[in-house]
Structures are given as structure tokens and as C-alpha cells.
C-alpha positions in Angstrom: 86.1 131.7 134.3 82.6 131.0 133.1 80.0 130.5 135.2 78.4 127.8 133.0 81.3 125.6 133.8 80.6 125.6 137.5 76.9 124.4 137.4 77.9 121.3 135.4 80.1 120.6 137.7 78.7 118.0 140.9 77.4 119.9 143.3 79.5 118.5 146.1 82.7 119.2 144.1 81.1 123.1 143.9 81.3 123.2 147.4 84.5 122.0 147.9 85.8 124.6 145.6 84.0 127.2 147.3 85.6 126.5 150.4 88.9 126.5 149.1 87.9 129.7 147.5 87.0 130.8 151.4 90.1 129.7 152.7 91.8 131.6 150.1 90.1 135.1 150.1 89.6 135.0 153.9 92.6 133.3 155.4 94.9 134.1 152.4 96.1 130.3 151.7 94.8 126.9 151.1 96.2 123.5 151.7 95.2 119.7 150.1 94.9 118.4 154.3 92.4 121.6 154.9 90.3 120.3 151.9 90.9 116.8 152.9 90.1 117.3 156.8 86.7 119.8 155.9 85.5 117.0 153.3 86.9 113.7 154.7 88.4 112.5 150.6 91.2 111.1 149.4 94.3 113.0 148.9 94.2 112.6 145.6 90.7 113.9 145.5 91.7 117.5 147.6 94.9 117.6 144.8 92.6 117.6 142.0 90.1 120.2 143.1 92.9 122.5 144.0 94.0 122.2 140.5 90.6 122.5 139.4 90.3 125.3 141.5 93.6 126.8 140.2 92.7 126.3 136.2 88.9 128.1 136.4 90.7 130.9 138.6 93.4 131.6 137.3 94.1 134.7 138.4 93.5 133.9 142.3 96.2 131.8 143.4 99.8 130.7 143.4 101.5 128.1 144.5 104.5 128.1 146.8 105.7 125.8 149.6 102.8 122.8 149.3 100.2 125.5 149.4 98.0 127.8 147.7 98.4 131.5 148.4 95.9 134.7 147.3 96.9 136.6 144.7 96.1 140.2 144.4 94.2 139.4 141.1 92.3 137.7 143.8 88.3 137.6 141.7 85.7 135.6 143.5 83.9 132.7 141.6 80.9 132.3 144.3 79.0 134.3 145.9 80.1 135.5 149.7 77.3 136.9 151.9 78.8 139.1 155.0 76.8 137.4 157.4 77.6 134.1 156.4 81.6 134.5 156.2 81.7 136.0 159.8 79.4 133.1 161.1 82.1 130.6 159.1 84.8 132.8 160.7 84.0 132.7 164.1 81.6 129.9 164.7 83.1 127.3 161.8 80.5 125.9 159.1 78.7 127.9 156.8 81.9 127.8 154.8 80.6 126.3 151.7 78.6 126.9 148.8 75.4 125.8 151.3 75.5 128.6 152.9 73.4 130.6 149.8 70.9 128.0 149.5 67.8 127.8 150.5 66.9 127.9 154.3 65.4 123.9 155.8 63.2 126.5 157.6 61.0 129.4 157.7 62.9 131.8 159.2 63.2 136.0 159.7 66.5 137.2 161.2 66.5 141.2 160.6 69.8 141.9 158.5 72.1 144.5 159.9 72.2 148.4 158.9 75.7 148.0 158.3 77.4 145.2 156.7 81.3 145.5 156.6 82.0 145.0 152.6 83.4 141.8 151.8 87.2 142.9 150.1 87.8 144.9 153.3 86.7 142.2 155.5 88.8 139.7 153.4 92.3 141.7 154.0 91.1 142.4 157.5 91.2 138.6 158.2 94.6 137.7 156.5 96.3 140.0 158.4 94.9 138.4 161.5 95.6 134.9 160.3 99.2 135.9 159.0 100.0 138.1 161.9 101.2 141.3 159.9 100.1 145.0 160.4 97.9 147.2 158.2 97.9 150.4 156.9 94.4 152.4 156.3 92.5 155.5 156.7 89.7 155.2 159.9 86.9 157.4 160.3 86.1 158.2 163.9 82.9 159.4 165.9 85.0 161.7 167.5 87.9 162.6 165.4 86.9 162.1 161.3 88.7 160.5 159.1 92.8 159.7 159.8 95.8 157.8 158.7 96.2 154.6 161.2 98.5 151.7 161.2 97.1 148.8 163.6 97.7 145.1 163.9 94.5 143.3 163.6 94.4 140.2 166.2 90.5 138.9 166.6 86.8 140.1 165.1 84.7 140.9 167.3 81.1 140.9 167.5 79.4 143.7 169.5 75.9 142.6 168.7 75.3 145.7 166.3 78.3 146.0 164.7 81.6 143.9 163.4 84.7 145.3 165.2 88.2 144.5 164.5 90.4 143.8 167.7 93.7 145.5 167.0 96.6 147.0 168.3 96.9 151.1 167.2 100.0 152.4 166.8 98.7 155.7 166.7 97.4 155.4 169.7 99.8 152.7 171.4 96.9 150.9 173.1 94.7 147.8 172.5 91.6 149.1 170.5 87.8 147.8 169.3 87.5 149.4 165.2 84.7 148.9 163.5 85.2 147.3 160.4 82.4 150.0 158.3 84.4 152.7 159.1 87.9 151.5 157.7 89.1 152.6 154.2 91.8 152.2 152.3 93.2 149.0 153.7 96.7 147.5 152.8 99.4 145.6 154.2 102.5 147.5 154.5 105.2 147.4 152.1 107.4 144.3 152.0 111.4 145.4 153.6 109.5 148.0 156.1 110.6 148.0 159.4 106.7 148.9 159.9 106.2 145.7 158.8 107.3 143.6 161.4 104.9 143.2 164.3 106.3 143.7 168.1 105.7 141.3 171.0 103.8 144.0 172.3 101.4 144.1 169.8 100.2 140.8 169.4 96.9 139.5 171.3 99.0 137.9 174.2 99.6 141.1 175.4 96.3 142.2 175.3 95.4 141.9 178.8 92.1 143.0 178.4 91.5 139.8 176.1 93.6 138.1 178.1 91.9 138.6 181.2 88.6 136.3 181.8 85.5 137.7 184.3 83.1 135.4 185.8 79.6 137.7 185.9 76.5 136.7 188.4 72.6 137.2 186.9 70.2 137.2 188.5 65.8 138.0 187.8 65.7 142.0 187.4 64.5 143.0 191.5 61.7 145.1 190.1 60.5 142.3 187.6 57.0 140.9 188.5 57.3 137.5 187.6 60.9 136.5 188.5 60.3 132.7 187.9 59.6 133.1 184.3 63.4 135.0 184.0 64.7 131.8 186.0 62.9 129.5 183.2 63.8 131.3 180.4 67.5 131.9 181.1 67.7 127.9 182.9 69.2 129.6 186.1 69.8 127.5 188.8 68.7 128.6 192.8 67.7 131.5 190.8 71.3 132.8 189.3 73.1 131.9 186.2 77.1 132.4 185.9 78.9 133.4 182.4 82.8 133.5 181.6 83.6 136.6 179.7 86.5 138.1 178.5 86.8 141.5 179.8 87.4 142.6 176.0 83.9 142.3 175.2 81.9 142.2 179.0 80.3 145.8 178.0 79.4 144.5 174.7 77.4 141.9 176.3 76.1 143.1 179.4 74.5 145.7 176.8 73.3 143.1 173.9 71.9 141.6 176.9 70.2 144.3 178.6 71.5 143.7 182.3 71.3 146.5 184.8 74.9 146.9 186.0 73.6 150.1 187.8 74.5 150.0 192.0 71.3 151.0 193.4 68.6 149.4 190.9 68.1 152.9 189.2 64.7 153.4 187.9 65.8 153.8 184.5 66.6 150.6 184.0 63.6 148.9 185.3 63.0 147.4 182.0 65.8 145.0 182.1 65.1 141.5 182.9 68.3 140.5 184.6 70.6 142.4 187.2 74.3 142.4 187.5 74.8 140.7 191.1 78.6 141.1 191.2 79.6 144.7 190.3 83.3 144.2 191.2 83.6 141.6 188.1 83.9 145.2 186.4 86.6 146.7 188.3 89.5 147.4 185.6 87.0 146.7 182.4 87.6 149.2 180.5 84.3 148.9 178.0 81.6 148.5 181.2 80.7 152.1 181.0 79.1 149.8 177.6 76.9 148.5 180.1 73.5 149.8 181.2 73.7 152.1 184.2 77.4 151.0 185.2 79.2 153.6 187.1 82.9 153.4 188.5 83.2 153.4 192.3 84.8 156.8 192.4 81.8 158.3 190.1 79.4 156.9 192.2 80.5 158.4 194.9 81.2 162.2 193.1 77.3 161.7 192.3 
């Protein structure tokens, strides 16, 4: 494909292409209705950019029950930042080829230290869209480097890092991996009986996920100016309630700096908002995430 043919091309045909290229690489398959629902055109219009699509790429799709599907040949034509895919990914716009123009505003978000890279991310995310396991080598904190099979089932954002919700076989539990530290990923080979993924590996059994917390916040006790905190987080008789998943409470309760701690420890007088209803943690099994959260029964040992 040559690049030269791209930039004569309209530039709201480029990003329709470049969201069919998304869909592809990301989701592994493309349809005319998601072109047609994304741009609101004709379906003849979403037919002939897929078969645009198709003829400067050749090597990236097939066609096979009214869709598109990735190819392993799989070679991007546009450019993909990290940050901008998981934003499409989780959040839904910033999809297209708009997303590597220039910015309406002045603007400085710092970048991450680690960004997961793009090919990895990319076969992370069709095995979470077409529900089939993975093979790869993970490279633990604790452990170094090993062989793992998992079932991806959701990304998750820990506010420093991109994990992968997944189900380990190694470990037959519900896990958080962080994307960075995966190598060697690939879907298992076709006719395995690995290949098949169990009822109880699949994100409805997940109860951690499936379970949803209701957390009280309230102005830090040792904070001097308490009604700024109400002002600044719009709390309402001076409290603010949030719906979490249980999955990712400890992520949050960190990103956010709240004091989960029992007795207002002095270690944490820094944080602007306290944790008024500790036993929405009971059973969590990430709030030791959380600053100064101890279990009842270590509490008491101390």
C-alpha cells in the first residue's frame, strides 16, 4: 500500500477506513452496519470503503460470512497511539483517524512510563471480543517469567498501569495482568481441547466483577478547610456516594487517595477524602490496594 494513495483520498473517507482498520486489528472483524452505524452513510457507501479498504490492504483481511476478519498478515495503514486505542476501547470515540491530529486545545497530560505495545494489546483484545483463551509467557514481581494460559474477559485501568482481567489456568482463579509484562502471546491452536473456554472461566463467574460496592466519602477529618473538599468533589450534606465494582475498588480508592485506614492513622493525613463505610470492603480482595486498609482480624492482631 502506498501512503501517497491515502492522502489523496477525502479526508472523511481516511477516517472511515481507519476505523475499519481499528475494528479490525482491535476487535478482529469488521462489518458494512459497524461502518454504517459509526458514520451514519449509505450502505452502499460502508460496501465501498470496505472494498477500498480491502484492495490498499491487502494483506489484512478476509472475507467470510458478510464480514471482514484479521488476517495474520495483519500490517497497519495508520497510525495507532496506545493511549488513544484504550480510550476508543473503553470509553468509545477516538476511534478514527482524529484521534492523531492536532489537539482544539492547549493541553499537557503526562504520558505513561509504560505503554502496553500495540500488537500485544491488539491480540489481547480479540481474544476478549471473541471469547477464546491465550497462550503467553508472564513475567511476575514475585515469580519471573512463566508459561501461562488465561482467558482474557475485560481491560482494566488501574490508573498507572493497563491490566488485563482474565481467568488463569495456572492459577485457577480470577486474576488482574498487566498488559507490559506479557510476551509471547497467541491464541491456542485450532482442534485443542485448551481451546475451548469453560463456563467457569468466563466474566459471569467472576464474582469479584460481578459484585458492585456502594463506597461513602467524605472531607479527610484532619483536613483544615473541609468545605473546599465538599466544593471540589460536589458532595452533597458533605458526603458523595460511588458504585464500584469490587474488581477495581482498591485501584480506585488508591488513584484517589482516600484513607481507608480505621482510626484516621497519621500517615495518611495527606488525603483529602476518608472512607466512611469500611465494611463496603469486607470480601474485596484488592482493598489492601487501598491506603491504610487493614482486615478486621489484622486490626485486631495489631
Amino acid at each position: 500500500m502506498h501512503t501517497n494513495s491515502l492522502t489523496e483520498l477525502p479526508a472523511a473517507q481516511r477516517e472511515r477506513l481507519a476505523f475499519i482498520e481499528f475494528r479490525l486489528w482491535f476487535l478482529g472483524k469488521v462489518t458494512r452496519k459497524d461502518v454504517m452505524d459509526r458514520f451514519d452513510i449509505a450502505s452502499a457507501a460502508g460496501t465501498r470503503d470496505l472494498v477500498l479498504y480491502r484492495e490498499l490492504a491487502q494483506g489484512n483481511a478476509s472475507y467470510e460470512g458478510k464480514m471482514y476478519h484479521y488476517r495474520d498478515s495483519f500490517q497497519p495503514l495508520f497510525q495507532h497511539k496506545a493511549d488513544r486505542v484504550l480510550s476508543a476501547l473503553c470509553s468509545g470515540f477516538g476511534d478514527g483517524e482524529r484521534s492523531i491530529g492536532e489537539a482544539l486545545l492547549q493541553h499537557d497530560v503526562p504520558a505513561r512510563l509504560n505503554q502496553p505495545k500495540l500488537a500485544d494489546l491488539a491480540t489481547v483484545t480479540r481474544a476478549i471480543q471473541g471469547q477464546y483463551p491465550l497462550s503467553l509467557i508472564y513475567h511476575s514481581m514475585k515469580t519471573g517469567p512463566s508459561l501461562r494460559e488465561i482467558v482474557p474477559l475485560a481491560l482494566v485501568d488501574s490508573g498507572l498501569r493497563w491490566h488485563v482481567r482474565a481467568y488463569d489456568r495456572s492459577k485457577l482463579e480470577f486474576r488482574d495482568l498487566v498488559l507490559t509484562r506479557m510476551d509471547d502471546i497467541a491464541t491456542i491452536k485450532q482442534g485443542s481441547q485448551n481451546q475451548i473456554t469453560q463456563e467457569h472461566e468466563r466474566l459471569s463467574a467472576d464474582e469479584q466483577w460481578q459484585r458492585m460496592i456502594r463506597i461513602e466519602l467524605r472531607p479527610h477529618p484532619s483536613h483544615p478547610c473541609p468545605e473546599s473538599i465538599i466544593r471540589d468533589y460536589g458532595m452533597n450534606q458533605g458526603k458523595v456516594e460511588v458504585r464500584l465494582r469490587a474488581a477495581v475498588a482498591g485501584y480506585v480508592l488508591r488513584q484517589w487517595q482516600v484513607d481507608c485506614s480505621a482510626d484516621n492513622q497519621a500517615e495518611y493525613s495527606n488525603c483529602r477524602l476518608k472512607l466512611a463505610n469500611l465494611s463496603a470492603l469486607d470480601g474485596v480482595k484488592n482493598a489492601v490496594l487501598a491506603p491504610g486498609y487493614k482486615k478486621l482480624t489484622d486490626a485486631k492482631a495489631a
